[in-house]
C-alpha positions as CSV (number, residue, x, y, z in Angstrom):
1,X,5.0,9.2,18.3
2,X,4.8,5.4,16.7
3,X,3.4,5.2,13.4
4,X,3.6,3.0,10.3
5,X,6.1,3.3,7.8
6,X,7.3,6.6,5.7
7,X,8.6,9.7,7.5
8,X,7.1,12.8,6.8
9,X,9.9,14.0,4.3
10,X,10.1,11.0,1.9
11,X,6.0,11.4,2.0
12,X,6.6,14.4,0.7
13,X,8.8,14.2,-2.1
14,X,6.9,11.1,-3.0
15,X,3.9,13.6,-3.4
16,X,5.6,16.3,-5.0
17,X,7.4,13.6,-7.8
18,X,4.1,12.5,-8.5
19,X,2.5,15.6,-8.7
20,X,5.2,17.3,-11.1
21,X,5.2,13.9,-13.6
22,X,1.0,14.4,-13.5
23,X,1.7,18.2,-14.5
24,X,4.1,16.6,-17.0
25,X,1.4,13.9,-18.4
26,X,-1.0,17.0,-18.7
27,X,0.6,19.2,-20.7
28,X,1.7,16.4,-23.1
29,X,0.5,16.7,-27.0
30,X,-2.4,13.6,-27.6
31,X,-5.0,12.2,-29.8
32,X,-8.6,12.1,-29.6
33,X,-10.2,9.4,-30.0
34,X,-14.4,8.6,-30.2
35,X,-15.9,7.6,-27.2
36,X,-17.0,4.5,-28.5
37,X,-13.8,3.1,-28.7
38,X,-11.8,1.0,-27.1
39,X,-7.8,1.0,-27.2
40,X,-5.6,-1.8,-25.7
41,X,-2.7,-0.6,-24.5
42,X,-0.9,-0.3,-21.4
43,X,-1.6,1.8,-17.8
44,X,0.4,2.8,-15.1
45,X,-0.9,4.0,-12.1
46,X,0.6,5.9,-8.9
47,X,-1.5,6.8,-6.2
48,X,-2.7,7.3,-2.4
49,X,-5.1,6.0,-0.3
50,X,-6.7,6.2,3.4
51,X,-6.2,2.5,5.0
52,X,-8.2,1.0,8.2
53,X,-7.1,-1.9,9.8
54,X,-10.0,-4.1,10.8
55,X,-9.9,-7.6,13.0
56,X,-6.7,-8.3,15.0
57,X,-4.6,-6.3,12.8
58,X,-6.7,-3.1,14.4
59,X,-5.6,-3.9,17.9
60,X,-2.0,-3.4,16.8
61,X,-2.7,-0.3,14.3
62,X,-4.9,2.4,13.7
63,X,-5.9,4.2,10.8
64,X,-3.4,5.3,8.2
65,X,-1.8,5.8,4.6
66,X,-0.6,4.4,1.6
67,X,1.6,4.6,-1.8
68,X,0.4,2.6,-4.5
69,X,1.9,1.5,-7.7
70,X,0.2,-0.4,-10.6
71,X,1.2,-1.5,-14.4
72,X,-2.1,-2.8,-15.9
73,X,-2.5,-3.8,-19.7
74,X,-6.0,-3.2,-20.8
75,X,-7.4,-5.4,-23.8
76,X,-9.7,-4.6,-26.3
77,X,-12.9,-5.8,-24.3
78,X,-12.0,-3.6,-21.4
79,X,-10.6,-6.6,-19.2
80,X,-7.4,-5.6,-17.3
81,X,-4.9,-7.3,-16.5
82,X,-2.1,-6.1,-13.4
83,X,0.7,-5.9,-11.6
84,X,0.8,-3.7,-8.4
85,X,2.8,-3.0,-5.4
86,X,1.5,-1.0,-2.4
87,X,3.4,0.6,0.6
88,X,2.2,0.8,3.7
89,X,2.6,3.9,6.7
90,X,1.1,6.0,9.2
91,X,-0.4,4.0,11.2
92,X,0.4,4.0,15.3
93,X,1.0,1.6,17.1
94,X,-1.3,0.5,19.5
95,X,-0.4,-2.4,21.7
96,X,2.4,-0.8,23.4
97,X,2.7,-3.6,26.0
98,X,4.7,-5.5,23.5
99,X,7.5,-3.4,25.4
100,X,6.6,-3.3,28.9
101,X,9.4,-5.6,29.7
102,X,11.8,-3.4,28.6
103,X,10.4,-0.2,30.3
104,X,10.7,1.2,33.7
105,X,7.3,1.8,36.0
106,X,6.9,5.1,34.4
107,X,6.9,3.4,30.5
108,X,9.9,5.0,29.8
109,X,12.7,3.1,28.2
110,X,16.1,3.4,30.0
111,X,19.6,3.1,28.3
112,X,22.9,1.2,29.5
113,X,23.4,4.6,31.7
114,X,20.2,4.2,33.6
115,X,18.5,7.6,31.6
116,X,16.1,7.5,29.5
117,X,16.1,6.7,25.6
118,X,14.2,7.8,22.5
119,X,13.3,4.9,20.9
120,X,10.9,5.3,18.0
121,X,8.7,2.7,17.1
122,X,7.7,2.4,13.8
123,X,6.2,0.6,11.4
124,X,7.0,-1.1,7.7
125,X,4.5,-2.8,5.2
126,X,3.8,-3.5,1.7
127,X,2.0,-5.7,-0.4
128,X,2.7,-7.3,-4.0
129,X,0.0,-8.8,-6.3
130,X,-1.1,-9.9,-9.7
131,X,-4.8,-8.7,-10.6
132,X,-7.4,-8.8,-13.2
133,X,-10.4,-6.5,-13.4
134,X,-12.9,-4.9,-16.0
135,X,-14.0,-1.5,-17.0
136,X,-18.2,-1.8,-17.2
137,X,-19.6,0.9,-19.2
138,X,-23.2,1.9,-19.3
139,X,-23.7,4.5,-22.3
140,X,-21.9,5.3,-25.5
141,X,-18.3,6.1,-23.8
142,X,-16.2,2.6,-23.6
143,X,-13.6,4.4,-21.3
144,X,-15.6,5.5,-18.3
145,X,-17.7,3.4,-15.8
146,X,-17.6,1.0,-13.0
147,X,-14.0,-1.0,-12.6
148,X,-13.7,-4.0,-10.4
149,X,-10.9,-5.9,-9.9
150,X,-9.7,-9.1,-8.1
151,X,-5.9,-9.5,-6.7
152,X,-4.2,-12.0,-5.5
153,X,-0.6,-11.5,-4.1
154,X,1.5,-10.9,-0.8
155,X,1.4,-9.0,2.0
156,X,4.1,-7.9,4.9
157,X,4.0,-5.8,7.8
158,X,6.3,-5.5,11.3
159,X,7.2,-2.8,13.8
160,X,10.7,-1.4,13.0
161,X,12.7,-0.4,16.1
162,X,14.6,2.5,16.0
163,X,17.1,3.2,19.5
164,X,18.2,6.8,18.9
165,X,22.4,7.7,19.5
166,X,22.2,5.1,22.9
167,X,21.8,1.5,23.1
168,X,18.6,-0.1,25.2
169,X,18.9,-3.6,27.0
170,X,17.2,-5.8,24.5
171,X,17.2,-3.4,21.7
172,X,19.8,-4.4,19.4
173,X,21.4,-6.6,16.7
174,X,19.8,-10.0,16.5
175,X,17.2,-9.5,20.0
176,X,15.5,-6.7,17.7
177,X,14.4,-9.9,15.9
178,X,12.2,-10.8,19.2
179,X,10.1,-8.0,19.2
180,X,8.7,-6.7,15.0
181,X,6.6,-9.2,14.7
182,X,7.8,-9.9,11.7
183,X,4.3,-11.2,10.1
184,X,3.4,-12.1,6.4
185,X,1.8,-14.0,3.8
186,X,-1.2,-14.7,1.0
187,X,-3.0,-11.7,0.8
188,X,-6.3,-11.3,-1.1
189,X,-8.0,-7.8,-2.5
190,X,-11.2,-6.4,-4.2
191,X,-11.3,-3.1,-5.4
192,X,-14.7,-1.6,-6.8
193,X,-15.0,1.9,-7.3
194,X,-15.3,4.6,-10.6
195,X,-12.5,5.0,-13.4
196,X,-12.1,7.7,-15.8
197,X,-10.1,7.7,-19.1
198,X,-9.5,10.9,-21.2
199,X,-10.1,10.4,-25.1
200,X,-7.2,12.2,-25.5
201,X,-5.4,9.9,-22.8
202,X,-4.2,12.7,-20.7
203,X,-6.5,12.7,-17.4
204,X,-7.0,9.1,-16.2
205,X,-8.2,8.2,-12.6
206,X,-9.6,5.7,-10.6
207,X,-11.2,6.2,-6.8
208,X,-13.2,3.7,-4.8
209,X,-12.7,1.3,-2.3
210,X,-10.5,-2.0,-1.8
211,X,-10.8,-4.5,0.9
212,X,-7.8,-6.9,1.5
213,X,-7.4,-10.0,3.8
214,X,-4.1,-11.4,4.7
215,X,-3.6,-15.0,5.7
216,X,-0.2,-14.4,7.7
217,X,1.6,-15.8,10.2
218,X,4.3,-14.4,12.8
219,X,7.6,-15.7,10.7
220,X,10.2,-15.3,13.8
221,X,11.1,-18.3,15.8
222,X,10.6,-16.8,19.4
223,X,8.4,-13.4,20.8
224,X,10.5,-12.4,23.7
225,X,7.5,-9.9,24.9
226,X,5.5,-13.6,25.3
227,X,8.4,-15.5,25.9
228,X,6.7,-18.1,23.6
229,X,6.3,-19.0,20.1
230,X,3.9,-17.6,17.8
231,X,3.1,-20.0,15.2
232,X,-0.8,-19.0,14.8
233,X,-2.3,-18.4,11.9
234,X,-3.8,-14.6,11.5
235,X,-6.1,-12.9,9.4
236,X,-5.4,-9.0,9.0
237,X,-7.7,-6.9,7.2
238,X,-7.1,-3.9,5.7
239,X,-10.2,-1.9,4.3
240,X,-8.9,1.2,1.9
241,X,-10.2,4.1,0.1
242,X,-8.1,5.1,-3.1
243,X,-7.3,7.2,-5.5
244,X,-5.0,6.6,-8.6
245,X,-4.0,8.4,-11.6
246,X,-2.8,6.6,-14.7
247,X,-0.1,7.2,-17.1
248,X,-1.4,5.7,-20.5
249,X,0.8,4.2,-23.3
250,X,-1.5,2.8,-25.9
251,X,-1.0,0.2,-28.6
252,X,-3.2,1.5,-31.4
253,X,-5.6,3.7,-32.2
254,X,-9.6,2.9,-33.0
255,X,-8.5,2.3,-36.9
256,X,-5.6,-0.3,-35.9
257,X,-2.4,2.1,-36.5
258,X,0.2,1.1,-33.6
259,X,1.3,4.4,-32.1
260,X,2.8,5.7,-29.0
C-alpha cells in the first residue's frame, strides 16, 4: 500500500495524547465569564482534518489526513493573530509510473538477487505559516461566530522510499534523491468555518473548511524517472475540512485582573 505520511501507530498515539490532554483541559477548575465579553489572551490548538488534493497535485495523491497545530493570540477586538504547523499523511500514491524503470514486466520490484522486494512507498508533507483571522459575532455572545482567517507560509511534500531488509538497483543512498520529488515552496490558505469558545474557557473548537495553494517547484537537480530536469513551476492545491480544539490561556478577565 503507498500512502502519505504517518504510520498507523504514531497516528494513533497522536490521537490518544490529544484526546487524554482534552480530557485533562475538561476537567480543569475555570471562571465564568459574561458572554458579552471579550478576553485577549492566548490559544493553542491541535487538531485533525480530511485533505483533497486538487490540480496536478491530485494526479500524484488522493484523498487523505492531517495533524494540525496552531498558537494564536487573540486581542481584545476578536482579531487573531497565528502561528501554525500542519502535517501531512495518508494519501496514496497515484502515479506509480514514476517507478516503472526500476520494475520488472509484472511491476514488481526485484532485488540484487533477482527476487522480488518490498519497497514501500510513502509519503511526507507539512506546512508552516503565520496567519491572522477574526472571530465575527452576530448576537450578545463575543466568543462564538464565524472565524476567517488568512495564512501565509510554507509548504513541503515528496514520496519517501522505503527498501525493506534488501537493497533495489536504484534505490539507495544518494540515487533515492532521483525519485521523491522533493517539491516545495510559498504556500497560501483561507480557512472559514464556525468557532466556539466556552465562558468558562474549557470547551473551545473550531470546524470548517481551508483551501491552500502552493507555488512549489521540484527542488532536486535531476528526475531519473524523466531523465530530465524539472525546473517548472507548480501549483498544488490542497482543499481541507477541519476540526480543532483549543487549549486557552487568558490574560485578564472582563474587569482587567491578569490571571491564568
Amino acid at each position: 500500500m503507498v500512502n502519505f505520511g504517518l504510520q498507523k501507530t504514531p497516528l494513533k498515539k497522536h490521537l490518544i495524547f490529544i484526546f487524554l490532554l482534552i480530557v485533562f483541559h475538561l476537567s480543569a477548575q475555570a471562571q465564568l465569564v459574561p458572554k458579552d465579553s471579550i478576553q485577549n489572551g492566548f490559544l493553542f490548538g491541535l487538531g485533525v482534518g480530511i485533505s483533497q488534493p486538487e490540480g496536478i497535485l491530485n494526479n500524484r495523491f488522493t484523498t487523505g489526513g492531517n495533524l494540525n497545530f496552531n498558537a494564536i493570540y487573540r486581542a481584545k477586538n476578536n482579531f487573531m493573530f497565528g502561528l501554525g504547523a500542519e502535517q501531512l499523511f495518508g494519501n496514496h500514491l497515484k502515479d506509480t509510473s514514476l517507478f516503472q524503470s526500476l520494475k520488472n514486466n509484472q511491476g514488481v520490484f526485484i532485488d540484487n538477487n533477482g527476487v522480488p522486494a518490498a519497497v514501500i512507498l510513502t509519503g511526507t508533507g507539512f506546512t508552516f505559516k503565520g496567519s491572522i483571522g477574526k472571530l465575527f459575532t452576530f448576537n450578545e455572545n463575543k466568543n462564538t461566530g464565524l472565524y476567517c482567517r488568512l495564512s501565509l507560509g510554507f509548504l513541503q511534500h515528496k514520496i519517501k522510499i522505503n527498501v525493506q531488509d534488501t537493497k533495489v538497483p536504484g534505490l539507495h543512498d544518494e540515487y533515492l534523491k532521483g525519485y521523491d520529488h522533493l517539491t516545495n515552496g510559498l504556500y497560501t490558505s483561507s480557512f472559514i468555518g464556525y468557532m466556539f469558545l466556552a465562558r468558562d474557557g474549557r470547551f473551545n473548537f473550531s470546524l470548517g473548511l481551508d483551501y491552500g495553494l502552493g507555488f512549489t517547484k521540484n527542488r532536486r537537480s535531476w528526475s531519473f524517472d524523466s531523465n530530465s530536469i524539472d525546473n517548472s513551476s507548480r501549483l498544488d492545491h490542497i482543499l481541507s475540512i477541519k476540526l480543532t480544539y483549543f487549549f486557552s490561556l487568558y490574560l485578564s478577565d472582563p474587569e482587567g485582573d491578569n490571571y491564568f
